[in-house]
Structure formats: structure tokens, C-alpha cells
C-alpha positions as CSV (number, residue, x, y, z in Angstrom):
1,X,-5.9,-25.3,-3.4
2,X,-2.3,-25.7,-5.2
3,X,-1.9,-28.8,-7.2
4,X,1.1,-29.9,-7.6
5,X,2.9,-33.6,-10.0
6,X,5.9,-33.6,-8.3
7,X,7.4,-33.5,-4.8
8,X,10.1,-31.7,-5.5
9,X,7.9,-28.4,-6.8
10,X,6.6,-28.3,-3.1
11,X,7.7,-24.7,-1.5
12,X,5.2,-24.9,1.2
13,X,6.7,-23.7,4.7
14,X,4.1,-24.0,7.2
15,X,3.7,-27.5,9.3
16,X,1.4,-30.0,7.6
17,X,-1.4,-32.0,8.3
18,X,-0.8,-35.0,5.8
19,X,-2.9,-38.1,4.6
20,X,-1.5,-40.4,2.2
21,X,-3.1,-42.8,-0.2
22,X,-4.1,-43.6,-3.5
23,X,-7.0,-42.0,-3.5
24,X,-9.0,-43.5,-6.3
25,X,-12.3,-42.1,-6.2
26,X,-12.3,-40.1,-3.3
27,X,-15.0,-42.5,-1.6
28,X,-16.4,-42.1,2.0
29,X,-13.2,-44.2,3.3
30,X,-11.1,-41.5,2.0
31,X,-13.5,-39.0,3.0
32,X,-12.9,-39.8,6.7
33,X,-9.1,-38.9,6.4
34,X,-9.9,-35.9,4.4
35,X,-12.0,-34.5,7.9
36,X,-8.7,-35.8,9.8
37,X,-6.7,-33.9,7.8
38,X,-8.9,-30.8,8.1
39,X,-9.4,-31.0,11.9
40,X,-6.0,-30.4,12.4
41,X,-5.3,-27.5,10.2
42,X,-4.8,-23.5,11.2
43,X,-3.2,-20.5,10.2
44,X,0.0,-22.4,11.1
45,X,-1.0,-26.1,9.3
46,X,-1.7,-26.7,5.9
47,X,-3.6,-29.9,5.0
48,X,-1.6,-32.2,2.2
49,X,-3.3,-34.8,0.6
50,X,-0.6,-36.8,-1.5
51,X,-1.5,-39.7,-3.6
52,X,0.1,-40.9,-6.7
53,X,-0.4,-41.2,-10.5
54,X,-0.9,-44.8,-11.3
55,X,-1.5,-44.4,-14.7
56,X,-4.2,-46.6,-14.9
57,X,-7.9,-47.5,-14.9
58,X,-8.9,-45.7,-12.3
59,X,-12.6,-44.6,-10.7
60,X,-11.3,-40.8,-10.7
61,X,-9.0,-39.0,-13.3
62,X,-6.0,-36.7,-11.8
63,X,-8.2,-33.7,-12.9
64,X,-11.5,-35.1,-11.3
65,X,-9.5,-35.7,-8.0
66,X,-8.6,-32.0,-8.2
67,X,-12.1,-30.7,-9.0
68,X,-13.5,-32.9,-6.3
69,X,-10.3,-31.5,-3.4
70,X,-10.8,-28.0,-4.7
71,X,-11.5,-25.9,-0.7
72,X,-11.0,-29.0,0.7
73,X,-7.3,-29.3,1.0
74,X,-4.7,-26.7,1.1
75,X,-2.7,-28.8,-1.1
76,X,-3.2,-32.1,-3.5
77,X,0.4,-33.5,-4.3
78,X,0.1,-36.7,-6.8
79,X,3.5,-38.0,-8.1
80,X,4.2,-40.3,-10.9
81,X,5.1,-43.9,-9.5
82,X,8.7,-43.3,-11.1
83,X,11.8,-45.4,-10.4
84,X,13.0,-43.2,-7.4
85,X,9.8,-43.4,-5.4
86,X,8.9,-47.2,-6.1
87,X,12.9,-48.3,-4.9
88,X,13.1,-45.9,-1.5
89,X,13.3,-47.9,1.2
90,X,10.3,-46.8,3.8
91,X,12.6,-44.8,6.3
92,X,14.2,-42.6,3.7
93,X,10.3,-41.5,2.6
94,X,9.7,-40.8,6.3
95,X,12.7,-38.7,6.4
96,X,13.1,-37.2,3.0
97,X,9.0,-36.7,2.3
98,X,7.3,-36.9,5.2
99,X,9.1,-34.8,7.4
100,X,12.0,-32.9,5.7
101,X,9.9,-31.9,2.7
102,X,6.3,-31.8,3.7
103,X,7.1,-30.6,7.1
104,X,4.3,-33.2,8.5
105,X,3.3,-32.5,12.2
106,X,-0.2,-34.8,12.2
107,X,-0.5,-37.9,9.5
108,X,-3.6,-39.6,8.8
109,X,-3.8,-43.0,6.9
110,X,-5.8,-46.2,6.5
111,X,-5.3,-49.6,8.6
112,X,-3.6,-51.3,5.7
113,X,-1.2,-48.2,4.1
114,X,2.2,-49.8,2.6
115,X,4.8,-47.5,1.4
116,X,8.9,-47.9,0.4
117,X,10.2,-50.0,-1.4
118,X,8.6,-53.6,-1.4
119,X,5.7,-52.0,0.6
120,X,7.7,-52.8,3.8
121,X,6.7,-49.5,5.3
122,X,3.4,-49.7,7.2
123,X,1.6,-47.8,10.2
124,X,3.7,-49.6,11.9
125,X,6.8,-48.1,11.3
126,X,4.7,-44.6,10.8
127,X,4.1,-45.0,14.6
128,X,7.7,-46.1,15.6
129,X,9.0,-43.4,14.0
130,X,6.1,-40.7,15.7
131,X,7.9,-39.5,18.7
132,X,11.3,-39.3,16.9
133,X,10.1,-36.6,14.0
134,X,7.8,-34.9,16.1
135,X,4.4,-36.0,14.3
136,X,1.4,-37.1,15.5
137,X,-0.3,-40.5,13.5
138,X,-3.9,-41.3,13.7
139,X,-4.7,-44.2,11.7
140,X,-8.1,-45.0,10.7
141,X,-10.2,-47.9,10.5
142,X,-12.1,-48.3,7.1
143,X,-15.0,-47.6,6.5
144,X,-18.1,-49.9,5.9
145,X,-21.3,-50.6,4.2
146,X,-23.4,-53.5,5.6
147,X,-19.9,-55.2,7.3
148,X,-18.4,-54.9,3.9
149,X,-14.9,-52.6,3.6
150,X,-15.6,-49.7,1.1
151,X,-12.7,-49.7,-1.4
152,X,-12.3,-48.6,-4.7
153,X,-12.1,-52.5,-5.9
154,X,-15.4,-53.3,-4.2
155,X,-16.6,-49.8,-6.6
156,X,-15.3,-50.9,-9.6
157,X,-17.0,-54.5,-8.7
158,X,-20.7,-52.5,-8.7
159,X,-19.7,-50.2,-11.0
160,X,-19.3,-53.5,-13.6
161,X,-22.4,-54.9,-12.6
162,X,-24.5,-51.8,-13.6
163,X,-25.2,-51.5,-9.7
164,X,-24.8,-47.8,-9.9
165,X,-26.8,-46.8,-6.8
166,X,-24.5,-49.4,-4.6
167,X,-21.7,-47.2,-6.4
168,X,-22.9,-44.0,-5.6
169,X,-24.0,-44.6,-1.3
170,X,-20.1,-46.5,-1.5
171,X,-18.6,-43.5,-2.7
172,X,-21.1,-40.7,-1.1
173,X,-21.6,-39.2,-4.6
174,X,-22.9,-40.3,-7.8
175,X,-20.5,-41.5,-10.5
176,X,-20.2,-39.6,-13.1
177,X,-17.4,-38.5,-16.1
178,X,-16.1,-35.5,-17.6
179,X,-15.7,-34.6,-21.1
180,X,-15.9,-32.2,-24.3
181,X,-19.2,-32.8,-26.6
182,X,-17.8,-34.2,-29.8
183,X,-19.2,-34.4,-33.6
184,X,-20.9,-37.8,-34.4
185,X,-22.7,-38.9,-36.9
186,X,-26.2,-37.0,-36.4
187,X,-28.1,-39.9,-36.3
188,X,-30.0,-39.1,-33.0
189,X,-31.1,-35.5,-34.4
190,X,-32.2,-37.3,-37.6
191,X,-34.3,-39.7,-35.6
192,X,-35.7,-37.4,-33.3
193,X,-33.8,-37.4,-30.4
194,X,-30.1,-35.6,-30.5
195,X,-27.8,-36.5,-28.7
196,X,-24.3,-35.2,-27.0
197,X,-21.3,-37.7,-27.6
198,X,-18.8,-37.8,-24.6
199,X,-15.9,-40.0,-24.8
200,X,-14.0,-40.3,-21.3
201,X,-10.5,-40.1,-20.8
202,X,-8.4,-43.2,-21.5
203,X,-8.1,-44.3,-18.1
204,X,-11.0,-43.7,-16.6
205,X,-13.2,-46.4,-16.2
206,X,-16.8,-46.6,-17.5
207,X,-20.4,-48.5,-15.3
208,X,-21.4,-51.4,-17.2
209,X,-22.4,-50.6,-21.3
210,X,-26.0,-50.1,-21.1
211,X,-28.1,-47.1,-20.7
212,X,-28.8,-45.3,-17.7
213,X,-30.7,-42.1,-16.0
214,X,-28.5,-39.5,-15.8
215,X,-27.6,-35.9,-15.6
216,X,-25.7,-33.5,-18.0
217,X,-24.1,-30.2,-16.7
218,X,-23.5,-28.2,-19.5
219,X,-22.9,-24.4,-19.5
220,X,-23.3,-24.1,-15.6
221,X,-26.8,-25.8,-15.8
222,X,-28.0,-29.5,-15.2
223,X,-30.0,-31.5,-17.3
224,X,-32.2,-34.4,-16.8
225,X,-31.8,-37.3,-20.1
226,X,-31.0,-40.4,-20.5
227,X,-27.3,-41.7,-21.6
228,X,-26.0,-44.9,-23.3
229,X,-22.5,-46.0,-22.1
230,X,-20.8,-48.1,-24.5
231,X,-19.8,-48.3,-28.2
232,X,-22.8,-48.2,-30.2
233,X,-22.9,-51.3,-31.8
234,X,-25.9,-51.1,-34.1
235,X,-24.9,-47.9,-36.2
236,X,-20.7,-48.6,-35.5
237,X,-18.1,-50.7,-35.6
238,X,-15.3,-48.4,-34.6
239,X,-15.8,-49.8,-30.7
240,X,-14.7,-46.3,-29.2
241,X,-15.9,-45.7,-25.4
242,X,-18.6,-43.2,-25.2
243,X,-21.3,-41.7,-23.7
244,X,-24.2,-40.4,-25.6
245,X,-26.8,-38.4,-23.5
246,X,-29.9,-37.4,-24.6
247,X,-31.4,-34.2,-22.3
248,X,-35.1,-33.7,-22.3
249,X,-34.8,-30.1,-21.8
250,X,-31.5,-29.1,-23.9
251,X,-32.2,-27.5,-27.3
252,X,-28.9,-25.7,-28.1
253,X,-25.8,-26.6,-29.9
254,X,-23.0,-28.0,-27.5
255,X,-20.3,-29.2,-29.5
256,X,-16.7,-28.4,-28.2
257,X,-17.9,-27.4,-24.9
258,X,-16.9,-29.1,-21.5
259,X,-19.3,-31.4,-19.4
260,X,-19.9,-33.3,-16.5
261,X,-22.2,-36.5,-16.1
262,X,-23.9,-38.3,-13.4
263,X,-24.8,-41.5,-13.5
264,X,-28.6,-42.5,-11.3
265,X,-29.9,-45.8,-12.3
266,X,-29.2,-48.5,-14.8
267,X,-32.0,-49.2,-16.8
268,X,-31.0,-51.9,-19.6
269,X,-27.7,-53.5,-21.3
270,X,-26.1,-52.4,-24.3
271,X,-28.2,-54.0,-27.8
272,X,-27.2,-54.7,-31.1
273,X,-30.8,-54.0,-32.5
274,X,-31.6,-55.1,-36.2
275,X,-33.0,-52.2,-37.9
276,X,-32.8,-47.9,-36.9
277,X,-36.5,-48.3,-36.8
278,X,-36.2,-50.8,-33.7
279,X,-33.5,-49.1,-32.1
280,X,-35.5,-45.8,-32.5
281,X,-38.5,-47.7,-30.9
282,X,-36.0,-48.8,-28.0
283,X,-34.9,-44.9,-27.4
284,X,-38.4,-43.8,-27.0
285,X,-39.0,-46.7,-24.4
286,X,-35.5,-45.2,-22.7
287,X,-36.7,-41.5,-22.7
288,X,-40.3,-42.7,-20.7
289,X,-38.0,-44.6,-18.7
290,X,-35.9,-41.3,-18.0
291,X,-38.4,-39.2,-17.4
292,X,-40.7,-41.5,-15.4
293,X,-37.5,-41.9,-13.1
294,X,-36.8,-38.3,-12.9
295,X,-40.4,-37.5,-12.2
296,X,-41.1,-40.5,-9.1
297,X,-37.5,-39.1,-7.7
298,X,-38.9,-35.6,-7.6
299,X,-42.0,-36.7,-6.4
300,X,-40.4,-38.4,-3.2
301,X,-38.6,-35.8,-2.3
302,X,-41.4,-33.6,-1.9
303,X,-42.9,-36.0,0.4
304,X,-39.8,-36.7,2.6
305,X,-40.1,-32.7,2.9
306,X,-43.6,-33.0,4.1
């Protein structure tokens, strides 16, 4: 896939299969225009996923979005929101983007997608416009879970509730973060238990402080632990966003190196605990947890293969 921050780099010469959006989270909504996209792509039609750079808090950071696209799309364009883009009225986009720059011959988009200035653009005048530039349009109805519309707000809604498991079947992936291990303190090792400090990038927007089951994927290889999201209030004060994962099985040094974490199930809020004796008490009752979770999930998934 090429990957691509502004419009104007595009060189692509081949027709185009395009869906449009912002794209935050790449959830089963989007999902559905991603297969659009794809159905209608050949040796002679590239598929174009173009969103833009809010610059944000946002489910999914640019690089995430181009992990998660990687063999799935030909191309991911996602432009900053500048000045140019937010005051061009609707038409000029079709004309300019859509069909003098991206070549589009197919467009896929969502019920409620507004674009040009003022949002006055809509599938509306995508469809008016269909016969005239020679594309097709298929718009697509949203998606749902139990009558609900998925959307990224209704993610960030369970995602702030510690509902991670409603997060994860909304989005069809569990919710995770990306990050470099970084040097703390040492204060897990010295009480038994070391753990790996992740801070996530600025933007990107973290479940509900607490601590959770989860998985670390470090060096190519997961790892089942347990992780607190937060700041660490009882041995800080500096209120920086992290993540600090303990892995049960993960005995090596793994500062400075790149990681990925998924988020399973919430188990407990964030604590200011009194004393490292009773938040060293509290970690051991969050390992059991971990493991006990890790070990029932295993266990039904060798029956549902019986």
C-alpha cells in the first residue's frame, strides 16, 4: 500500500475505486466500505481510501490507520484539514479530487457523508453529479449493533466507561495502542512484578484509567499480563498517560523497543492506595485476575472446538 499526507503527491494513473471518510478507528461501519472498495478493484482499478488528519483525539493514530490498511487498500491518502480543503465549495472537490486527481470510477461512502465547504456537499450531490463524471456511487447504510448506529462516538462512549468488550465487537477488533517501552522508576521489579511503561501518542485516546487484561506484542511474540491505564497516582504526581503492563511470561529487558497492546476486559478503576505494601497486595489480586481470565478464555475455546 502507498501512503500518502497530501493530495497533491498522488501520481496514481489507473481508475479508482474511492471511499471517503474520516475513518477513525477503522470500525465494522468502515469495514463495509473498505469490501466496497475492494470488490471493485482490478488490474485496471486501484482502491483509495482518503480520510483526513484531524489532529485530534482520535480512536486510531495516522500510523495505526496505516498498519491496520496495509494489503487492504492500494492506497491510504489522509490530508491535513488545511484552509484550502475546509473553504472548497463541494463541486470544485468533485471535480478537482474526485475525478481529475483520483481518477474515481466507483465511490463508496456512508448515508450521512458531508464534504466542501460548510458541509453542503452530500450523497446527494455525489449522485447528481454520477452520470456527468462517469462514476458509479454506492452509498451505504450504517452499520449496527442491537438497532444502535456503530460510530466512532458511540466507541469512545464504551471505551470511557471501561466497557472494553462492547468496544471491541463495535469495532471487530480489540482496542489496543502502540508504543516504545520507556525507563520508569523500577518500582514494579523492586516489588516483584516488572513492568513495561507505554505512553500513547498525544492524541490518541485511552479506555477508562483502571487496569485491564491484556496482551503485549513485543519482539514479534504476544504476551498474556495485566496492564494499568492511567497515571499512577500512588507512587506519582507527574499525571503523564500511560500504560504499564505486567506479562506473566516475559523475562527480558524491553526498553526502547516498539509494542503493541490489546485491551480484553476491565477489571477495576484506577486507586490511590495508602501504602506500596497495599498497592503490592492489590497487583497480586490483578495478576490472579489476569491469569484466571486468560486461563477460563482458553479453556472455552477448546470447548467451542469440541
Amino acid at each position: 500500500m502507498q501512503y500518502i499526507t497530501d493530495i497533491q503527491s498522488y501520481q496514481g494513473k489507473k481508475r479508482t475505486a474511492v471511499t471517503l471518510g474520516k475513518f477513525d478507528g477503522m470500525h465494522r461501519g468502515h469495514q463495509k466500505l473498505l469490501a466496497k472498495i475492494k470488490e471493485h478493484t482490478d488490474e485496471n482499478c486501484e482502491s483509495v481510501v482518503f480520510t483526513f488528519d484531524m489532529g485530534r483525539e482520535c480512536l486510531m493514530t495516522n500510523e495505526e490507520r496505516k498498519t491496520k490498511l496495509t494489503g487492504q487498500a492500494d492506497w491510504l491518502i489522509t490530508c491535513p484539514f488545511t484552509e484550502e480543503l475546509r473553504t472548497m465549495k463541494a463541486e470544485t472537490f468533485i471535480q478537482e479530487i474526485l475525478v481529475k486527481k483520483l481518477h474515481a470510477e466507483y465511490i463508496a461512502v456512508g448515508a450521512d457523508f458531508h464534504f466542501g465547504y460548510g458541509t453542503q456537499g452530500d450523497v446527494k450531490m455525489l449522485a447528481e453529479f454520477a452520470s456527468e463524471y462517469g462514476y458509479k456511487l454506492d452509498v451505504i447504510e450504517k452499520e449496527k449493533y442491537k438497532g444502535k448506529v456503530i460510530s466512532s462516538t458511540y466507541i469512545k462512549e464504551a471505551l470511557s466507561q471501561g466497557a472494553i468488550e462492547l468496544a471491541n465487537t463495535l469495532l471487530g477488533y480489540r482496542y489496543g495502542m502502540t508504543g516504545v517501552v520507556e525507563h520508569g522508576k523500577q518500582l514494579g521489579r523492586t516489588l516483584g512484578f516488572p513492568t513495561m511503561n507505554v505512553a500513547p501518542e498525544k492524541e490518541k485516546i485511552l479506555p477508562r484509567f483502571g487496569v485491564y487484561a491484556c496482551r503485549i506484542k513485543v519482539d514479534g511474540t504476544w504476551y498474556e499480563g495485566i496492564g494499568n491505564v492511567g497515571v499512577k497516582p500512588t507512587v506519582s504526581d507527574e499525571q503523564k498517560r500511560l500504560t504499564e503492563v505486567f506479562a506473566f511470561a516475559y523475562n527480558a529487558d524491553a526498553y526502547g523497543k516498539q509494542t503493541e497492546i490489546e485491551f480484553y476486559t476491565f477489571e477495576r478503576p484506577e486507586t490511590t492506595f495508602s501504602s506500596l505494601e497495599e498497592l503490592k497486595k492489590h497487583v497480586e489480586q490483578d495478576i490472579s485476575y489476569g491469569k484466571a481470565y486468560f486461563r477460563d478464555a482458553l479453556s472455552d475455546c477448546a470447548g467451542s472446538s469440541k
